[in-house]
C-alpha positions as CSV (number, residue, x, y, z in Angstrom):
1,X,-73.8,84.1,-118.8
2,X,-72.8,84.7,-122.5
3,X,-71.1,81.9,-124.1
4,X,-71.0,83.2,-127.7
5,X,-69.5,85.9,-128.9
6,X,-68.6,87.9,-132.5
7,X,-64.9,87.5,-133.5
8,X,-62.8,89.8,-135.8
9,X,-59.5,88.3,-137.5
10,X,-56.4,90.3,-137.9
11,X,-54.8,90.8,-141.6
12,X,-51.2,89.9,-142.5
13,X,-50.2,91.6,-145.1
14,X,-46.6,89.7,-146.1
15,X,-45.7,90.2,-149.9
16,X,-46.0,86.6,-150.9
17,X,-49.7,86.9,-150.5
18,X,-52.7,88.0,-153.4
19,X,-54.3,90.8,-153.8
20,X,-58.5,90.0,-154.0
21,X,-59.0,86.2,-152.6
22,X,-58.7,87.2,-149.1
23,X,-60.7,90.4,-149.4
24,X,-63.3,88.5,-151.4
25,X,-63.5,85.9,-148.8
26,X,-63.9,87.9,-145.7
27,X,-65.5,90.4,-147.7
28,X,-64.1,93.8,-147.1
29,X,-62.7,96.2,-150.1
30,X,-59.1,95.3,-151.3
31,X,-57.2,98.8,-151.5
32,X,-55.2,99.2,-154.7
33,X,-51.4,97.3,-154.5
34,X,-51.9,96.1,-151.3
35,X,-50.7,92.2,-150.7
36,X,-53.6,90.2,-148.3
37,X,-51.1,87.1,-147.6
38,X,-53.2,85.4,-144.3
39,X,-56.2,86.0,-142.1
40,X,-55.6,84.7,-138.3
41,X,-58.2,83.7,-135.7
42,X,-56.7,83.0,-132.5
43,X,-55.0,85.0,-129.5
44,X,-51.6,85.0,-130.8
45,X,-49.6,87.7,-128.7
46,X,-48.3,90.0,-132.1
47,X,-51.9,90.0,-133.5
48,X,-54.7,88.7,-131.7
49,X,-57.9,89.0,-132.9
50,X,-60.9,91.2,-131.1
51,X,-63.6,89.8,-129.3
52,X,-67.3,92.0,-128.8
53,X,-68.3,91.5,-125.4
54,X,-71.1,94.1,-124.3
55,X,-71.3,96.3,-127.3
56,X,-67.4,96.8,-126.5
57,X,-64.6,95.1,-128.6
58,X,-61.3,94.0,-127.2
59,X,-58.0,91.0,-127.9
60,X,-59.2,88.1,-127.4
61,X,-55.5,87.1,-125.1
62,X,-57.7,89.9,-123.3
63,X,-60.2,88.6,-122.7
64,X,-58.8,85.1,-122.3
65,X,-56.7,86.3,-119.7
66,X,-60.1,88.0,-117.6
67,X,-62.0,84.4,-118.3
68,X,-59.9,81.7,-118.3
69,X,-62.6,79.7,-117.5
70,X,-63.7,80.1,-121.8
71,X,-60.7,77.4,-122.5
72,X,-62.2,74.6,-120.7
73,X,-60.6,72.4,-117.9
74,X,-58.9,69.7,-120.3
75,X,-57.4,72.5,-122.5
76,X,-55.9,74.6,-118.9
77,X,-54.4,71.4,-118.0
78,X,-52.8,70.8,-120.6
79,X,-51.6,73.8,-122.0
80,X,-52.3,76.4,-119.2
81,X,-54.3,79.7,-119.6
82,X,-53.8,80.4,-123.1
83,X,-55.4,79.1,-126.7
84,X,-53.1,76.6,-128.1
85,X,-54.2,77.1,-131.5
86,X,-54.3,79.3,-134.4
87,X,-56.6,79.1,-137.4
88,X,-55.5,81.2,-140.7
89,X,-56.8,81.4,-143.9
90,X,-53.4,81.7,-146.6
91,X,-53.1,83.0,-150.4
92,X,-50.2,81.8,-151.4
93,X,-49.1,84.4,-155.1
94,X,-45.6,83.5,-154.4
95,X,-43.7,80.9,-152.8
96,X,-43.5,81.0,-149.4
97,X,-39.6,79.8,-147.7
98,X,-38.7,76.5,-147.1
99,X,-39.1,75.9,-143.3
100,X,-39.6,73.7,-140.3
101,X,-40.7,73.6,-136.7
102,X,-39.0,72.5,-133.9
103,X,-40.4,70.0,-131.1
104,X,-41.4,71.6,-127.9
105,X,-38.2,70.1,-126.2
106,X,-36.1,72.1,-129.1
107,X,-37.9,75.2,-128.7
108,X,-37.7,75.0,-125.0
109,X,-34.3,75.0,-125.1
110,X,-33.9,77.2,-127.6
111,X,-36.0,79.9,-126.6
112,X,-33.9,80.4,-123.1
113,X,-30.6,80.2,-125.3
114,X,-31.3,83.4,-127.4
115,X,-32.6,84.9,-124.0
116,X,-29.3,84.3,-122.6
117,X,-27.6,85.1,-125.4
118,X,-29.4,88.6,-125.4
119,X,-31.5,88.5,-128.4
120,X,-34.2,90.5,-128.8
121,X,-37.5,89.0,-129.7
122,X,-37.8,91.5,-131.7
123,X,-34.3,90.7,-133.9
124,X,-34.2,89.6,-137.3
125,X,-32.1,87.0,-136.7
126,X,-33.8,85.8,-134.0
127,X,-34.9,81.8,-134.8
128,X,-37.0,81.0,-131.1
129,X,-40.0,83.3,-130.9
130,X,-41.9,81.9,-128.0
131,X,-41.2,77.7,-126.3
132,X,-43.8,75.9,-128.8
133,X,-43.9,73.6,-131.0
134,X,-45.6,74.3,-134.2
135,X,-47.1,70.8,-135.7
136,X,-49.7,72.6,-138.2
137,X,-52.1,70.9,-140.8
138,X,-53.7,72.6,-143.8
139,X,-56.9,72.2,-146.1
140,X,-56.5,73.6,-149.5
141,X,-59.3,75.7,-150.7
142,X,-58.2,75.6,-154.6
143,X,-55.6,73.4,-156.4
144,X,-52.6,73.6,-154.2
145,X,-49.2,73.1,-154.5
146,X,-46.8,72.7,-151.9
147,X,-43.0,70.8,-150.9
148,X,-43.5,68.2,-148.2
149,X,-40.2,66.3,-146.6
150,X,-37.5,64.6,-148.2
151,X,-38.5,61.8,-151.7
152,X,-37.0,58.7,-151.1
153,X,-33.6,58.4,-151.9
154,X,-34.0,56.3,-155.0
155,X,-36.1,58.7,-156.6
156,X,-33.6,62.3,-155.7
157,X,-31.2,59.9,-157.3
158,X,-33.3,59.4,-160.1
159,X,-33.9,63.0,-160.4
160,X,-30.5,63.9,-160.2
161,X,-29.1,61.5,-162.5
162,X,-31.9,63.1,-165.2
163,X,-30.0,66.4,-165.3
164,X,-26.3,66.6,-166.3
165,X,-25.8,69.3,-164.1
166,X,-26.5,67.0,-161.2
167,X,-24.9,64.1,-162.3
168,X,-22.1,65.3,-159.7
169,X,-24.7,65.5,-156.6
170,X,-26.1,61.8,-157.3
171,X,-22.4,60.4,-157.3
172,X,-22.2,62.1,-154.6
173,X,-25.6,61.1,-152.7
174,X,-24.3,57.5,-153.4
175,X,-21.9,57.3,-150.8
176,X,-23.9,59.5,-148.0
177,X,-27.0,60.1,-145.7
178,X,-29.6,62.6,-147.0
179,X,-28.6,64.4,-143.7
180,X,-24.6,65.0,-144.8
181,X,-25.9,65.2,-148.5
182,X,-28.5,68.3,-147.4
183,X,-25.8,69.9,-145.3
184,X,-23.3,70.2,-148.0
185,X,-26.3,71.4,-150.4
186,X,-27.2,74.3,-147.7
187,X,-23.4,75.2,-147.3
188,X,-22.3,75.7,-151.1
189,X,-21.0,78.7,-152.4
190,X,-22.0,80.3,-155.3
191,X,-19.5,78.9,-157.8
192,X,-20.7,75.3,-156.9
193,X,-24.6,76.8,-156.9
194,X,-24.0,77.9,-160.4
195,X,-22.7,75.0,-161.9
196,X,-25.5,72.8,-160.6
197,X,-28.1,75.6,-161.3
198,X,-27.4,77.8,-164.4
199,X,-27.1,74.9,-167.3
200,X,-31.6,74.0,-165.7
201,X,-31.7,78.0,-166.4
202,X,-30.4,77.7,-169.7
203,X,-32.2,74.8,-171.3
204,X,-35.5,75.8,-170.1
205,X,-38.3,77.5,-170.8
206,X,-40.8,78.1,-168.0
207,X,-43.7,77.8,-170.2
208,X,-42.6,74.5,-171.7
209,X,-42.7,72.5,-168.1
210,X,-45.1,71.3,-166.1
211,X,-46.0,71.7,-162.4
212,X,-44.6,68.2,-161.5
213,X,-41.3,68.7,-163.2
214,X,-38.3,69.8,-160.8
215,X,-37.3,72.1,-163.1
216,X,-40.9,74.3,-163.4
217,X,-40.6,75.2,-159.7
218,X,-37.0,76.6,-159.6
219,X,-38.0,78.3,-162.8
220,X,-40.9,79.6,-162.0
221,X,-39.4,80.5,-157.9
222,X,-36.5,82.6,-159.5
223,X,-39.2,84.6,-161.4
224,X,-41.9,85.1,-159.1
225,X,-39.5,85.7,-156.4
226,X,-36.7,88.0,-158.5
227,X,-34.1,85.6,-157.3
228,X,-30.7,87.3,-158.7
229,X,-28.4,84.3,-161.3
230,X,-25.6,85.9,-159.7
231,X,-27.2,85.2,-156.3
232,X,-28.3,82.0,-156.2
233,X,-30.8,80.5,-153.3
234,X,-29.4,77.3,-152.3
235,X,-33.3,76.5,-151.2
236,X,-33.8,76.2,-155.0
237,X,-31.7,73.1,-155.0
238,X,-34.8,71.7,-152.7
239,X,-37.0,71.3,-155.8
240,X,-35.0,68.4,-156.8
241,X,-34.7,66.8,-153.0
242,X,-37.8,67.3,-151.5
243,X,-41.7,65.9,-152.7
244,X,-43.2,68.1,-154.7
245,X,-47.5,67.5,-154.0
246,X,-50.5,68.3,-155.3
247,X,-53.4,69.1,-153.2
248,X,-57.1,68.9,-154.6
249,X,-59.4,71.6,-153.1
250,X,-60.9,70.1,-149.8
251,X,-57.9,67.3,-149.5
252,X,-55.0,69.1,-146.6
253,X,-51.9,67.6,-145.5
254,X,-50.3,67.5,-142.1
255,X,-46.7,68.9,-141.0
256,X,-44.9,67.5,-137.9
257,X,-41.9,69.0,-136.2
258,X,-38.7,68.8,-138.2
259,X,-40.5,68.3,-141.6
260,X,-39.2,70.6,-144.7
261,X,-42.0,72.3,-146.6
262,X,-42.6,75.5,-148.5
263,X,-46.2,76.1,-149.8
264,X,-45.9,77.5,-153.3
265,X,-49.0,78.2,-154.8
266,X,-52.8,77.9,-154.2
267,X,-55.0,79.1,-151.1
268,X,-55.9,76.8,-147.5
269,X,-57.0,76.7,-144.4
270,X,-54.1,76.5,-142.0
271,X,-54.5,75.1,-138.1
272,X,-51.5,74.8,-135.7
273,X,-50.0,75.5,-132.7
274,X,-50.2,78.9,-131.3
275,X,-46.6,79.5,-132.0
276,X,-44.1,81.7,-134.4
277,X,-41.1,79.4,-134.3
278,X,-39.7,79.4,-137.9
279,X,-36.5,77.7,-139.0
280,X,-36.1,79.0,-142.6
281,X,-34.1,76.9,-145.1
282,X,-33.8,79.2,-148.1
283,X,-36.0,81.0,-150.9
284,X,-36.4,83.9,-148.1
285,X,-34.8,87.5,-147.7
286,X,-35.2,86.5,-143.6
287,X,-32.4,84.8,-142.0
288,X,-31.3,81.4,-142.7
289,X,-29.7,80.0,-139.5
290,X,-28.3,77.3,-140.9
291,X,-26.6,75.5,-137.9
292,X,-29.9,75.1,-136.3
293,X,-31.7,74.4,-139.5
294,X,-29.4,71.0,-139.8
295,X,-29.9,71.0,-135.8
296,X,-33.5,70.6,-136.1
297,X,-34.5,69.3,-139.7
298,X,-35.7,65.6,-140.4
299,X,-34.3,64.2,-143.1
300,X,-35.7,60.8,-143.0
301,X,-37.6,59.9,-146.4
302,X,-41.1,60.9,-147.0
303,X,-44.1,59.3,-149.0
304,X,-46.8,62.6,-148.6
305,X,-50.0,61.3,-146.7
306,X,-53.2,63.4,-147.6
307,X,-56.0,64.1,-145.3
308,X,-59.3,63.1,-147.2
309,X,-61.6,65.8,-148.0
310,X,-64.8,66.8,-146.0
311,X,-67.9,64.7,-147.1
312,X,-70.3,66.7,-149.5
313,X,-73.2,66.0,-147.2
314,X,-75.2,68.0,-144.5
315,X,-73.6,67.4,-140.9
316,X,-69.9,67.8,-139.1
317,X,-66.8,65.6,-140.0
318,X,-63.5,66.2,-138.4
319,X,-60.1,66.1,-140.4
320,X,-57.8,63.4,-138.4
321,X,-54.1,64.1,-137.9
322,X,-51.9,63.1,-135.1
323,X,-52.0,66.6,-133.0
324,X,-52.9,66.9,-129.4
325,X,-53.1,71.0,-129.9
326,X,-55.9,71.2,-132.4
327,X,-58.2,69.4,-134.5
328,X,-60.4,70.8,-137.4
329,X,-64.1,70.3,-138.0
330,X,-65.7,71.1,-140.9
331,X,-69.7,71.4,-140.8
332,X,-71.6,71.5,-143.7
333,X,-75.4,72.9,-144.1
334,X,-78.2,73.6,-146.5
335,X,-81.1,76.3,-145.3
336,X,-83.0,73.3,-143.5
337,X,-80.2,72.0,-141.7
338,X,-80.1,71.9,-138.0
339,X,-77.0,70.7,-136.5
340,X,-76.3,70.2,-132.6
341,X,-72.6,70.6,-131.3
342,X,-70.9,71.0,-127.7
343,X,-67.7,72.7,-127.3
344,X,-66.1,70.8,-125.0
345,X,-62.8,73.3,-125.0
346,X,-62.0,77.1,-126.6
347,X,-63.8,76.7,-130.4
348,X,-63.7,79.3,-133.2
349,X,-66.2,79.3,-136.5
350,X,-65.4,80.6,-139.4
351,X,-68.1,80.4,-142.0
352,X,-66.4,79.9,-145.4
353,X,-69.4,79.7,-147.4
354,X,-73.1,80.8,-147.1
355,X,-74.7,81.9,-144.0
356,X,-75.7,80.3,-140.5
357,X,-77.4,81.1,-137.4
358,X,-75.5,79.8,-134.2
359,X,-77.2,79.7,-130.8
360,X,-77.0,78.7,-127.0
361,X,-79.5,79.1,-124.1
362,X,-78.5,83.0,-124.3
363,X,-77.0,83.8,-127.1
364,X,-78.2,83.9,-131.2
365,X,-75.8,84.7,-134.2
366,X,-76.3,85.4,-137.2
367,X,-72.9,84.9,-139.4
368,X,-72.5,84.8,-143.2
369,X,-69.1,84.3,-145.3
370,X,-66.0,85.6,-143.9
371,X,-67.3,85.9,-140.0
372,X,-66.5,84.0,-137.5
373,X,-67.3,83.4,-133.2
374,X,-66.0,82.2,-130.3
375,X,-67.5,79.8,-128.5
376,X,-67.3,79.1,-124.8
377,X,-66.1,76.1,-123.3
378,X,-68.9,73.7,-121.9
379,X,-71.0,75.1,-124.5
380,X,-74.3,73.5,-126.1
381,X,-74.8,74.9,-129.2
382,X,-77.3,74.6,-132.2
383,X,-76.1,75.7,-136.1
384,X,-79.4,76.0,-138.1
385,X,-78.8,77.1,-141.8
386,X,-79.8,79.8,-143.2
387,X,-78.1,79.8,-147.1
388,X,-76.2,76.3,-148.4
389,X,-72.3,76.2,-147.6
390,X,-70.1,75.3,-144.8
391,X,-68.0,76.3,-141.5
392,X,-65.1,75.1,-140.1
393,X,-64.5,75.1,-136.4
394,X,-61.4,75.0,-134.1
395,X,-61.0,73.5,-131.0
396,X,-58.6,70.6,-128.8
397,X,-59.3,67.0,-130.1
């Protein structure tokens, strides 16, 4: 029986995303003013990716659906007859919105809510896609920016109390929670927007800041993004609440349910739960529910942990984070390298760099930069390398 099989990615082209790093990567011809924003591998429902299985190609949910058997015992125990993960590859040109994820309780609930309530999946406004959680880590694959949960409270005061036009909001942070401070924040009108926001506009130049400053992100947000002065985003008052990190290529960063973030600039690899359960919190055209966003959002204060980057040597290493859905492996190869693996659940490859051969008892392929495979369940498999570089493979923990 075949175990191994070619996979084929779907394109999401959302108009935060670049126009040649994705092409490049996967290597197919950019056409001229299209956006490549991500690059899935998984069976997501809205845009699974195709599987070749006899000369034939078809969606992998397909396919999964015909073989559940592929997913492996642990992973149809735990999370029935479905992948549970989602791998993308992200270029970030232009911020992306300031979101979270709800637990799998939350989502639960909500997702028979706006089914009783009549909302169409399909609906704009609609916040509860499917009933997962969405716990996702990333691994950046250039310098990477990104905003990561609330700072500490002494340092938004700090930050506040460094701009006159704040001076208000850290009087005001004195003598509340970052929960009823973040709420008031999210619910101001444009008057109180302006006076907070307009006097940063005024005394700054964009060029004249740097990347760590507050003040260089809602700049530079309002630019890339065409943000209106008479229209203000209250998500741009999140610059000055929320850590602002920096992620060296290789390093990634982990985001559990209820954690505000907002990736701003950079490319990564991106692995989560097989879910589309978006709370937005601003900087977005979508909607901004903002009773379930202070429903669902966890305000306690943050000090950003980074996952340490993939060892430069010949062999696997697996990032560590705390999720049961996913884990990430990252294999790295030269063209003498032979490198034994067993899939114990669902995997997918994804060579970034180079080229590889991957085989079973059955099955042989060859894969260079940008493809990719899925692998079998209670598979034995061998990578030997063919050109210097590395894959990374999904799979359960």
């Amino acid at each position: 029986m075949t175990t191994l099989y070619k996979l084929t990615g779907t394109l999401q082209q959302y108009t935060w995303g670049g126009k040649d790093y994705i092409p490049n990567l996967i290597g197919f011809t950019a056409q001229k003013d299209q956006l490549y924003a991500e690059w899935w591998l998984g069976a997501h429902p809205s845009s699974p990716s195709t599987i070749k299985v006899d000369d034939k190609t078809m969606p992998l949910n397909q396919f999964l659906s015909q073989n559940p058997t592929a997913l492996g015992q642990q992973s149809r125990s735990i999370f029935g007859d479905e992948l549970p993960y989602l791998l993308k590859i992200l270029d970030v040109k232009q911020p992306l919105s300031i979101q979270l994820h709800p637990t799998k309780q939350q989502a639960e609930i909500g997702f028979v809510e706006e089914n009783v309530r009549g909302i169409d999946l399909t609906d704009p406004k609609r916040t509860y896609k499917d009933k997962n959680h969405k716990p996702e880590m990333m691994i950046a694959l250039s310098d990477f920016w990104l905003l990561h949960g609330f700072k500490p409270k002494t340092e938004i005061l700090k930050t506040l109390r460094e701009r006159s036009s704040l001076q208000t909001l850290a009087n005001q942070l004195e003598t509340q929670d970052l929960h009823h401070f973040y709420s008031d924040i999210m619910q101001a009108n444009q008057t109180q927007l302006a006076s907070w926001l307009l006097p940063i506009f005024e005394h700054n130049r964009l060029e004249d800041l740097s990347p760590e400053n507050p003040d260089y992100w809602v700049l530079y947000s309002q630019k890339e993004m065409n943000i209106s002065l008479a229209q203000l985003d209250a998500g741009l008052m999140c610059f000055y609440l929320f850590n602002i990190v920096q992620i060296k290529q290789g390093q990634g960063i982990f985001q559990d349910a209820g954690i505000p973030h907002a990736y701003l600039r950079g490319q990564n690899i991106e692995l989560m739960a097989c879910s589309d359960n978006v709370i937005r919190g601003g900087l977005t055209s979508k909607h901004v529910n903002i009773d379930e966003l202070l429903k669902v959002i966890d305000c306690r204060e943050v000090i950003p942990e980074l996952i340490k980057a993939a060892p430069p040597d010949n062999g696997s290493f697996t990032y560590t984070t705390p999720a049961k859905d996913f884990a990430l492996e990252n294999v790295r190869y030269d063209d003498t390298a032979q490198i034994n693996g067993k899939a114990e659940s669902a995997t997918i490859l994804l060579v970034m760099q180079g080229c590889l051969k991957i085989s079973d008892k059955n099955t042989a392929l060859e894969l260079k930069q940008g493809e990719s495979a899925f692998i079998c369940a209670d598979t034995a498999y061998q990578i030997s390398g063919r050109q210097v570089g590395y894959c990374v493979l999904a799979k359960l923990p």
